[in-house]
C-alpha positions in Angstrom: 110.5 93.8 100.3 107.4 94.7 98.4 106.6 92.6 95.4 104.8 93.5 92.7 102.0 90.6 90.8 100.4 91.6 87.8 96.9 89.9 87.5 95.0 90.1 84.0 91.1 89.6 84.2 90.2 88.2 80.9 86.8 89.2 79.2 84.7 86.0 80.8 86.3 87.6 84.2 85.0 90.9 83.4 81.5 89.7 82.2 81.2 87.6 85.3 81.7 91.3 87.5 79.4 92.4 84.6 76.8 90.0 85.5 76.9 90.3 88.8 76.5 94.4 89.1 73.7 93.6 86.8 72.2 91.0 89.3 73.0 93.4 92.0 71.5 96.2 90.2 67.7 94.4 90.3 68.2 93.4 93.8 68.0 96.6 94.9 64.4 97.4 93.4 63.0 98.5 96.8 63.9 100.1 99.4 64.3 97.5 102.2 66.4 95.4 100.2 68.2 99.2 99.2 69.1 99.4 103.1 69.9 95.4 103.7 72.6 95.6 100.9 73.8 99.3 102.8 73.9 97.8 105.9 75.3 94.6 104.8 78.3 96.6 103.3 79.2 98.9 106.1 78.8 95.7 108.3 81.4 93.7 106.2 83.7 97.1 106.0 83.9 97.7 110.0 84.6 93.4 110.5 87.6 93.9 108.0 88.4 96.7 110.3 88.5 94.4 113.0 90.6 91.7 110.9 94.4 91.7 110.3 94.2 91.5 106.7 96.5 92.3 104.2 97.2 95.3 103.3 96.4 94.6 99.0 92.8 93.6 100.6 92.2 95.7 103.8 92.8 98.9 101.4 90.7 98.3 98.8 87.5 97.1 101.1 88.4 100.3 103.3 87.4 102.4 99.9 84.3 101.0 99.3 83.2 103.2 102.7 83.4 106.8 100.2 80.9 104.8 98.3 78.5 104.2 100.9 79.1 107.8 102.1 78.3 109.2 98.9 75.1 107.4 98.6 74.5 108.4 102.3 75.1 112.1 102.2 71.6 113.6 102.0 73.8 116.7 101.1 75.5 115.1 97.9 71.9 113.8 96.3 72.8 111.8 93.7 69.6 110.6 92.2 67.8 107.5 93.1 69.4 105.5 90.3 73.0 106.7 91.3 72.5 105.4 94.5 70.9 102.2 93.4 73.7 101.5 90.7 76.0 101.8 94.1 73.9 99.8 95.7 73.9 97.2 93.1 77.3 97.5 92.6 78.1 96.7 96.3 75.9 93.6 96.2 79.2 91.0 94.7 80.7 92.8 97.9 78.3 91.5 100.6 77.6 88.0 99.2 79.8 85.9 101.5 79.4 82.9 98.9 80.9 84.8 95.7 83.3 83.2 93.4 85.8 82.5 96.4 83.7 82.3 99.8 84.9 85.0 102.3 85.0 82.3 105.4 87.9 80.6 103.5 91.1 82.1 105.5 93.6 84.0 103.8 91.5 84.0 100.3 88.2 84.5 100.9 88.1 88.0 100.4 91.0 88.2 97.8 88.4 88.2 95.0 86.2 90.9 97.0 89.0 92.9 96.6 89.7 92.9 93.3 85.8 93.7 93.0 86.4 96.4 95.3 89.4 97.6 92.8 87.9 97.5 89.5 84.4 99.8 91.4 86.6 102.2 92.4 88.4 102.9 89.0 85.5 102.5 87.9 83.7 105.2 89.6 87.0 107.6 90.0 85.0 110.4 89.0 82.2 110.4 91.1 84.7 109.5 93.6 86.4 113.0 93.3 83.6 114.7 92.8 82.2 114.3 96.2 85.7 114.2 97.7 85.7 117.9 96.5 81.8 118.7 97.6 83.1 117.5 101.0 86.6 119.5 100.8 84.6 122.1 99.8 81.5 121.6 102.6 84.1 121.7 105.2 86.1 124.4 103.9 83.0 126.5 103.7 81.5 125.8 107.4 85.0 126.8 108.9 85.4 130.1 106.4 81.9 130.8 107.9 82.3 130.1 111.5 85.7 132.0 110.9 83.4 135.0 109.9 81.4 134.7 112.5 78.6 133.8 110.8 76.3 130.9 111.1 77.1 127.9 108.7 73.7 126.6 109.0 71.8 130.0 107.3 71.6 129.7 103.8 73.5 126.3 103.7 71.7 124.6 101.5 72.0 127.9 99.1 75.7 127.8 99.4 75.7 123.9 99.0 73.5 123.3 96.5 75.7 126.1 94.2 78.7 123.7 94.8 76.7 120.2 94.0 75.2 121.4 91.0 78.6 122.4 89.0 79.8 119.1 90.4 77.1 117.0 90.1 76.8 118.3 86.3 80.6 118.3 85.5 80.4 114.6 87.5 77.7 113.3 84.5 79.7 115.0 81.6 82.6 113.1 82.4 80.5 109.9 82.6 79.1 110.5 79.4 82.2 111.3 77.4 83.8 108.3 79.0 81.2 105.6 78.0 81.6 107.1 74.3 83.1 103.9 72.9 86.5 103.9 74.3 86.8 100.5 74.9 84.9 98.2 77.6 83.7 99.8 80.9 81.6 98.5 83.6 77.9 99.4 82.7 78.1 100.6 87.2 75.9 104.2 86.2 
């Protein structure tokens, strides 16, 4: 029987994520350290795969792949400060020695999970955003090939069409949301 537990992260617990996506954020001033943190994260993604963890942890790590995709996707673009303020955000993720160590069995990846929840609502938006450029991308390539036609000619034309309207309506909604409704992540 599923049970439901409540947990309430007070405002120290949020400025502690705070500080550490702002840590994270100037760790990722260069490119190498850009890819380590990228690497690092898909590296601690595929070992959960390969983990029986529960299902409150193993789901919320598992999400944290559509952000690596997204900064991956030399199709989506985000800008080079998008994908650092992913990257810096992933940082908490990939430190094995954050507020509970992750080689401590059962719990050490309970708090990487929480992390993991409070980046994803935090970046819901973008999230949907380039769920729908890929919906959209894939849809596109099979109406195409469906045609007849070559997916590949005038792709980027037909892409970049579709990334633009998201990518702007993406960055309205990130604008209007930070507007003083209350605390939020400072993630983009």
């Amino acid at each position: 029987m599923p049970l439901d537990i409540t947990i309430t992260l007070s405002d120290e617990d949020l400025d502690s994520f705070q500080e550490a996506i702002d840590k994270g954020k100037l760790t990722v001033a260069d490119a190498e350290s850009a890819t380590q943190i990228e690497e690092a994260a898909a590296e601690k993604i595929e070992a959960a795969r390969e983990h029986e963890l529960p299902p409150f942890i193993s789901d919320r790590l598992f999400k944290l792949q559509i952000l690596l995709n997204m900064i991956r996707d030399e199709e989506w673009r985000l800008t080079e400060e998008e994908c650092n303020s992913i990257r810096g955000a992933l940082v908490y993720f990939v430190d094995p020695d954050d507020v509970i160590p992750d080689h401590i069995p059962g719990i050490g990846l309970l708090d990487d999970a929480i992390y993991a929840e409070i980046v994803i609502r935090e970046l819901t938006v973008e999230i949907k955003m380039y769920q729908e450029f890929c919906q959209f991308r894939i849809a596109e390539e099979n109406r195409r090939r469906n045609l007849g036609l070559d997916p590949h000619v005038g792709r980027e034309d037909w892409i970049a069409d579709k990334r633009a309207v998201l990518h702007s309506r993406m960055r309205e909604r990130r604008r209007l949301r930070t507007g003083g409704r209350g605390w939020r992540l400072r993630l983009l």
